[in-house]
C-alpha positions in Angstrom: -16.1 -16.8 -3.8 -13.0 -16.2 -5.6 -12.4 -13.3 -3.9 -12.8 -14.5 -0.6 -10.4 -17.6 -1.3 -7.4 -15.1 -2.6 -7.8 -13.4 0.4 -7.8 -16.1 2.7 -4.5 -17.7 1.2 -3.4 -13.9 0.9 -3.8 -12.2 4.6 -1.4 -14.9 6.7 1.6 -14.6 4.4 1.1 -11.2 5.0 0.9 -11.4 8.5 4.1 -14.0 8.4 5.9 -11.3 6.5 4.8 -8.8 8.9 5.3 -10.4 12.0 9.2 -12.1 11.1 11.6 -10.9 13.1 14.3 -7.8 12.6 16.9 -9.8 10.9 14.0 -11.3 8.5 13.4 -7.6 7.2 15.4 -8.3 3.8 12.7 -11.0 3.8 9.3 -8.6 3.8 11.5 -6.1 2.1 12.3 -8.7 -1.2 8.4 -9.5 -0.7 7.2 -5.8 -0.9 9.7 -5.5 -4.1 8.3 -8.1 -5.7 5.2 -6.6 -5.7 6.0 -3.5 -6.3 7.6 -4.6 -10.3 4.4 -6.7 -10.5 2.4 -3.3 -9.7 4.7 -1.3 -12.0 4.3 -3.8 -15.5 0.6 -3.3 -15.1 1.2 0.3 -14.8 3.0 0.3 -17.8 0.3 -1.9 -19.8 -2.2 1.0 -18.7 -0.2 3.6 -20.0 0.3 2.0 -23.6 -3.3 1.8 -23.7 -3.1 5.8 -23.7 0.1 6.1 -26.3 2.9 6.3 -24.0 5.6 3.4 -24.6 7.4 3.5 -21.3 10.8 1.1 -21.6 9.7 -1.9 -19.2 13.1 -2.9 -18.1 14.8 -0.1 -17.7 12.0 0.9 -15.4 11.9 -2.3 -13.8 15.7 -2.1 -12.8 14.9 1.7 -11.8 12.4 0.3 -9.8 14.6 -2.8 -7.9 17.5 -0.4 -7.5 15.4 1.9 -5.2 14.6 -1.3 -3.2 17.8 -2.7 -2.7 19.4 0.9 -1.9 16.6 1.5 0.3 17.6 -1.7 2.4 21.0 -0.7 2.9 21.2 3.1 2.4 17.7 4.7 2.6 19.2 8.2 3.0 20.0 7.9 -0.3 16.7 7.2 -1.9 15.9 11.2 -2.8 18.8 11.7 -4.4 18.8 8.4 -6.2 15.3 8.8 -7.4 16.1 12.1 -8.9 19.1 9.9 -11.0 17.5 7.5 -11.9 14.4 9.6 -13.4 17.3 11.4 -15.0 18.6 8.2 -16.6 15.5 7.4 -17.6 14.3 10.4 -19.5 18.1 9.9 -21.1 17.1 6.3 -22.4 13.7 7.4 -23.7 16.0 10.4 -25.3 17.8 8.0 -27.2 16.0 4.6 -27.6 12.3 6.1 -28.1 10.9 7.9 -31.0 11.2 11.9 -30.6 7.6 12.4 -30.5 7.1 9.7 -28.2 9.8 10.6 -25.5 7.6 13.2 -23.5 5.1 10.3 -22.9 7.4 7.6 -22.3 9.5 9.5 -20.3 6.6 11.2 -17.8 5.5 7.6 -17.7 8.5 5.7 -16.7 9.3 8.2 -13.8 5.7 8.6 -12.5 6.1 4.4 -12.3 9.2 5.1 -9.8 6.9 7.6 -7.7 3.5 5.7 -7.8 4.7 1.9 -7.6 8.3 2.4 -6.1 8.2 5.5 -4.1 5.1 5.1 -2.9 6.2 1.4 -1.5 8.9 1.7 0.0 7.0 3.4 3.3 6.2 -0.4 3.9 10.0 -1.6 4.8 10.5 1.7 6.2 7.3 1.7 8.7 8.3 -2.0 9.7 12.1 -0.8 10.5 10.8 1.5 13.2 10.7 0.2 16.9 6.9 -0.6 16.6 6.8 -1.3 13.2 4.7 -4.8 12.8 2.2 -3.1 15.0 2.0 0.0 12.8 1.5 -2.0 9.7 -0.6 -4.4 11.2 -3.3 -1.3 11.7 -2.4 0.4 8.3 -3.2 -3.2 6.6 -6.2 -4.5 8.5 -7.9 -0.5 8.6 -7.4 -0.3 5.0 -9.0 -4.0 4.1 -11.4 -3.2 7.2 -12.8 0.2 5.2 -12.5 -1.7 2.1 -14.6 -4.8 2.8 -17.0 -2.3 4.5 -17.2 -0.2 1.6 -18.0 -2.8 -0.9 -20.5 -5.1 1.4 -22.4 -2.1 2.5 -22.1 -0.3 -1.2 -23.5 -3.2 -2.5 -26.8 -3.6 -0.6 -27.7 0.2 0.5 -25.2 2.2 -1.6 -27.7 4.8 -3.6 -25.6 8.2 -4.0 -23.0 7.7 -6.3 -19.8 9.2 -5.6 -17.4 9.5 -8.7 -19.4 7.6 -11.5 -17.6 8.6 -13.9 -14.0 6.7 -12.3 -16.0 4.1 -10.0 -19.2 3.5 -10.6 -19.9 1.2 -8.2 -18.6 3.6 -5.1 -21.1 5.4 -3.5 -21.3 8.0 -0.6 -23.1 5.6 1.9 -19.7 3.0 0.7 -17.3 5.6 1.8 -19.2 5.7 4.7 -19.4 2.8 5.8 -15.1 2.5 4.7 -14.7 5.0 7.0 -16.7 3.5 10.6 -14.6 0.4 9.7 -11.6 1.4 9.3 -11.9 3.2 13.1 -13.7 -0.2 14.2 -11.1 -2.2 13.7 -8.3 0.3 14.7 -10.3 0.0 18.1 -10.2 -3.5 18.1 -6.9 -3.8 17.6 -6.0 -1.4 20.5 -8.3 -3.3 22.7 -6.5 -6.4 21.8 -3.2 -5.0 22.4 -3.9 -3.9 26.2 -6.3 -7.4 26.6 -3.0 -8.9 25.8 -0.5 -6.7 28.1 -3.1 -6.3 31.2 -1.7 -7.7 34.4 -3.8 -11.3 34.7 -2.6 -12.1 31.2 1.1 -11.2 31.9 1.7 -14.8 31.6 0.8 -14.8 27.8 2.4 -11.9 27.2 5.4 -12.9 28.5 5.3 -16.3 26.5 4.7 -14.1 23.2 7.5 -12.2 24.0 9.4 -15.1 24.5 8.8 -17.0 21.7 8.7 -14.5 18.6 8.5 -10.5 20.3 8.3 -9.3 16.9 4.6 -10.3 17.3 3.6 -8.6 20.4 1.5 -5.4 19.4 1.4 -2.1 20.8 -0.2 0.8 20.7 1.0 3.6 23.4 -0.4 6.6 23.0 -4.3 7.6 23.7 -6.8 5.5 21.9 -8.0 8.6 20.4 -4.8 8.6 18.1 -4.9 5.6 17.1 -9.0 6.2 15.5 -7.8 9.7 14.4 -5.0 7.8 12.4 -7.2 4.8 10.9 -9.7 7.4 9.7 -6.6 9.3 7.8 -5.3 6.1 6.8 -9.2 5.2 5.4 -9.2 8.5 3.6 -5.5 8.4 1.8 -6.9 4.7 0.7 -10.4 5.5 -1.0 -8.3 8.8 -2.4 -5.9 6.0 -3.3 -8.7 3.5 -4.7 -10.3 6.6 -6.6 -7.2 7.5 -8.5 -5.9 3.9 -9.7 -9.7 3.8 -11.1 -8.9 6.7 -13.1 -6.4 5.5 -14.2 -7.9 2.2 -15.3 -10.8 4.5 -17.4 -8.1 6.8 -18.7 -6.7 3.4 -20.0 -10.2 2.0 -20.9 -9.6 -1.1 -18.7 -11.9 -2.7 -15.8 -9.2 -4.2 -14.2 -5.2 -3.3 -14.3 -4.8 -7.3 -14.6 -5.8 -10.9 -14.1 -2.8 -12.1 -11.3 -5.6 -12.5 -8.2 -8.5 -14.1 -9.1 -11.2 -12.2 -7.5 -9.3 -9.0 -7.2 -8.3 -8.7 -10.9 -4.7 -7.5 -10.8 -1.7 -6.4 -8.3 -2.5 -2.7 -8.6 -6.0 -3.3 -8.1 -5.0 -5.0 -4.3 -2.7 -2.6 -3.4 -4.5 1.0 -4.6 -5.2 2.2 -1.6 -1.9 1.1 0.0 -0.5 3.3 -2.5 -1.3 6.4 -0.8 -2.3 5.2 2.6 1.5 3.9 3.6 3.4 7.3 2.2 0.7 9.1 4.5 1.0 7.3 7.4 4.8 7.0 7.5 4.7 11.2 7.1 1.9 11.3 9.9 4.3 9.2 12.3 7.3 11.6 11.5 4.9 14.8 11.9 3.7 13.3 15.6 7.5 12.3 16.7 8.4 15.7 15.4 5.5 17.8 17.4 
């Protein structure tokens, strides 16, 4: 029940984020920071379970400057990241113990690149011209294939698939991830030409009227569209498998205790980890070729 009730207060302010209009981007973009330095303490807390001893606020700064760069200047984000790993691997040079400074170091930058990096394809994929619809369908495929997985794992889930990180996932799970990921991508679609066919031009008009950042679109074939929610389904269990292992490398069940339900922020946002970063580069491969 917990669950459910987190996610039920959880999924609209999402979707009011999402859906905001283009000078609200700061907005989502202060939202998806937020989260991203709650992601990145728990990350650290894993990795002193193993012996490293990151330093927490120089990472968290590290991480909030790529944000607020990233809002203004986001063709400077490679080199910045490369500075302020540099920077960091200087502080742990001087402020850590020598034979702890490989450790802390390695763990302070993969933070940057796993919880910072790996973010920042939100604010990016909602700047582009059909951004809210693109994130609407990375965000409801990957809770689609999630709830799927776990529901269906549950009741006829018999081959594990990595017991040693997830015990609980099994083969029919990923499955079953996977058929609803594309189930809801086609729903979506569906919904977004119901809502632009020619006898319901009067709602779609009033829509784009009253807030156009909500009108969705999707404009290429339909088969795309499944082709992409079954990437984005496979980047997110990849996604869900590797914050697990991380999680057992640490000897932890959860990464935290923030969403009642869901155990921590990491544990939410695992498979949006990988998912976003993927789909952001599949968009740039398809406007490329």
């Amino acid at each position: 029940m917990k669950r459910v009730l987190t996610a039920v207060v959880l999924i609209p302010v999402v979707l009011v984020l999402v859906f905001l209009g283009p000078r609200w981007q700061w907005m989502f973009s202060l939202a998806v920071a937020v989260v991203s330095l709650l992601a990145g303490w728990e990350y650290m807390s894993l990795t002193q379970r193993c012996g490293a001893n990151p330093p927490r606020v120089a990472t968290l700064v590290a991480l909030a400057a790529l944000f607020v760069v990233n809002f203004q200047w986001p063709d400077l984000i490679p080199g910045l990241f490369g500075i302020l790993g540099l920077g960091l691997l200087v502080y742990c040079t001087f402020f850590k113990p020598v034979e702890a400074v490989i450790a802390s170091a390695a763990a302070a930058i993969f933070c940057l690149l796993y919880t910072g990096l790996a973010l920042l394809a939100l604010p990016t994929l909602r700047a582009q011209e059909n951004g809210p619809s693109l994130l609407l369908l990375l965000l409801f495929a990957v809770w689609a294939g999630d709830t799927s997985a776990y529901y269906f794992g549950r009741a006829w889930g018999r081959h594990k698939m990595a017991p040693k990180l997830s015990p609980g996932k099994s083969w029919e799970g990923a499955v079953a991830s996977v058929v609803g990921s594309v189930l809801m991508a086609w729903a979506l679609v569906g919904l977004a030409n119901l809502l632009q066919a020619p006898w319901n031009s009067g709602v779609f008009a009033w829509m784009e009227r009253v807030c156009p950042s909500a009108v969705i679109s999707y404009p290429n074939e339909l088969w795309y569209w499944l082709l992409l929610a079954v990437i984005i389904n496979l980047a997110g269990q990849v996604g869900d498998l590797a914050e697990s292992a991380l999680k057992r490398s640490a000897g932890m069940k959860d990464s935290g205790s923030l969403l009642p339900g869901h155990g921590g922020v990491l544990d939410r946002i695992d498979a949006l980890l990988l998912a976003a970063p993927v789909l952001w580069y599949a968009q740039v491969i398809h406007q490329r070729f």
